[in-house]
C-alpha positions, -999 to 999 in steps of 0.1 A, spaced: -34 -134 -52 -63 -113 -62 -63 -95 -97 -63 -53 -95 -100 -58 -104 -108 -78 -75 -86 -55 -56 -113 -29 -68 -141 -48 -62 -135 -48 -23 -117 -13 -22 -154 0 -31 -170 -23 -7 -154 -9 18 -159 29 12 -195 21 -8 -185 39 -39 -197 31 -72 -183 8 -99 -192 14 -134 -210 -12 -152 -189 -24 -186 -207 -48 -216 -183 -65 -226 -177 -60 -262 -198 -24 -262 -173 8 -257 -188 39 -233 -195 56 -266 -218 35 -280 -258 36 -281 -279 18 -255 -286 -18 -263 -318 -17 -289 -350 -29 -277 -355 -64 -267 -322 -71 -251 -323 -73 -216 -293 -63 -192 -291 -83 -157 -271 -68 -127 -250 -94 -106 -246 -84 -70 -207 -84 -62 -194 -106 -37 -187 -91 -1 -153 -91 15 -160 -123 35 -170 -143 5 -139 -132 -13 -117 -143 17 -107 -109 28 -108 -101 67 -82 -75 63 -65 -48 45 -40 -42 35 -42 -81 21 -11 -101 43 15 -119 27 34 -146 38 63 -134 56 87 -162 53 88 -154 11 85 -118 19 123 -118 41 133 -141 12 124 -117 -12 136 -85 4 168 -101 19 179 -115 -17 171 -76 -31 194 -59 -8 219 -91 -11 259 -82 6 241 -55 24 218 -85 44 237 -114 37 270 -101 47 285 -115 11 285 -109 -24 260 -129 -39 225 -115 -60 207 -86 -52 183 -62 -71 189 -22 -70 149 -19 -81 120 -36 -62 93 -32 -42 71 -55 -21 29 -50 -26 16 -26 1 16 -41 35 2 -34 73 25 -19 93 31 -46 109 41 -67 82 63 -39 69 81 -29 99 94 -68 104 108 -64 68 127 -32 72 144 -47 103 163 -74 78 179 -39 66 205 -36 95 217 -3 85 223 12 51 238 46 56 215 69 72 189 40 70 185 22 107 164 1 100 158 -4 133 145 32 138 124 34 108 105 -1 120 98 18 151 86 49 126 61 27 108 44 14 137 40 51 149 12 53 122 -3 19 127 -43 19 123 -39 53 108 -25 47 72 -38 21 42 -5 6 37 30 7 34 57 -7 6 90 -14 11 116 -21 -13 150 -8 -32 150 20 -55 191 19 -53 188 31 -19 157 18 8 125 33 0 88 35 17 57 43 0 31 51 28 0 50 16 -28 73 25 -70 66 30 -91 90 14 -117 72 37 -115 63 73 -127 31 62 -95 22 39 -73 22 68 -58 -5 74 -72 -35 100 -96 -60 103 -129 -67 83 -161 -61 85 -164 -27 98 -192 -3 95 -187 24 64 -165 50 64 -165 87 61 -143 109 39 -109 117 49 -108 164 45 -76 174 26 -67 194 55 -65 160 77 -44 142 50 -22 167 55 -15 170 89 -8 132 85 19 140 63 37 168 85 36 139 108 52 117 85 78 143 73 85 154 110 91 111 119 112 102 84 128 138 78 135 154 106 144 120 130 150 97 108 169 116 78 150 105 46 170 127 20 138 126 -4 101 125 7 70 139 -13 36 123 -28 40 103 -57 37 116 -92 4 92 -98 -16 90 -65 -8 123 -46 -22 106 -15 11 81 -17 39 93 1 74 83 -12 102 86 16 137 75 3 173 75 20 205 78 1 237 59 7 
């Protein structure tokens, strides 16, 4: 698994923005180096040479339906046994995340069913999406602020910037899939990245 800073590292390669340089050891406040010390600049690694050919990163699937089927526990399994009211897998392709939200059967409004067939509706369109437990099932979609930070396959050519007014005809999309047809009670951007979308159903 690749640290948040690596996770950075290839974020930026993909959208060419800049990452600020840190001396280890010297805080943004201090003064430049005195003279005679010499600063070197290494080149970061592409995407290839890191081992990413897509985003979101994929996991593997046969610990992810462990995972998610030992969180929602009697409601899966069909017997008491563990589960977790709180969890949330990393952020996912569509894909990936639709096959886990079919292990949810139903869980009162929740079909999971339906909502699988709601994810893939945005396929190619969106960064990522989570799945998990927050009590009740919950989805955090996540939203590109550049074309190139959708998700898909890698190398592609650089992206352009995703307009505010585009992001947001993405989300009266998703409101009008997970509200309106497939009754989400709860579904708003999230109090940290406002271009995350949490949806969540209540029992």
């Amino acid at each position: 698994m690749l640290s948040k800073s690596w996770t950075r590292v290839a974020a930026c390669l993909l959208v060419g923005c800049s990452l600020t340089p840190l001396v280890f050891g010297q805080s943004p406040q201090d003064p430049p180096p005195s003279a005679g010390f010499t600063i070197k600049s290494t080149q970061l690694p592409t995407a290839a040479a890191l081992g990413i050919t897509e985003i979101p990163l994929p996991v593997d699937m046969d610990l992810a339906k462990q995972f998610v089927t030992i969180g929602f526990g009697p409601n899966v399994l069909g017997k008491i046994g563990f589960q977790s009211t709180e969890f949330l897998t990393p952020t996912l392709s569509t894909r990936q995340a639709s096959e886990l939200v079919l292990l949810v059967p139903e869980y009162g409004p929740f079909k999971g069913a339906e909502v699988a067939k709601g994810i893939q509706r945005f396929a190619g369109r969106v960064s990522g999406v989570a799945f998990g437990r927050e009590g009740s099932p919950v989805l955090y979609v996540h939203l590109p602020y550049w074309t190139g930070q959708r998700e898909g396959p890698l190398p592609r050519p650089q992206g352009s910037k995703i307009s505010d007014q585009d992001n947001e005809q993405l989300v009266k999309e998703l409101r009008k899939v997970f509200v309106s047809e497939l009754e989400a009670e709860e579904f708003g951007p999230d109090t940290i990245d406002k271009r995350t979308i949490r949806i969540w159903w209540h029992h």
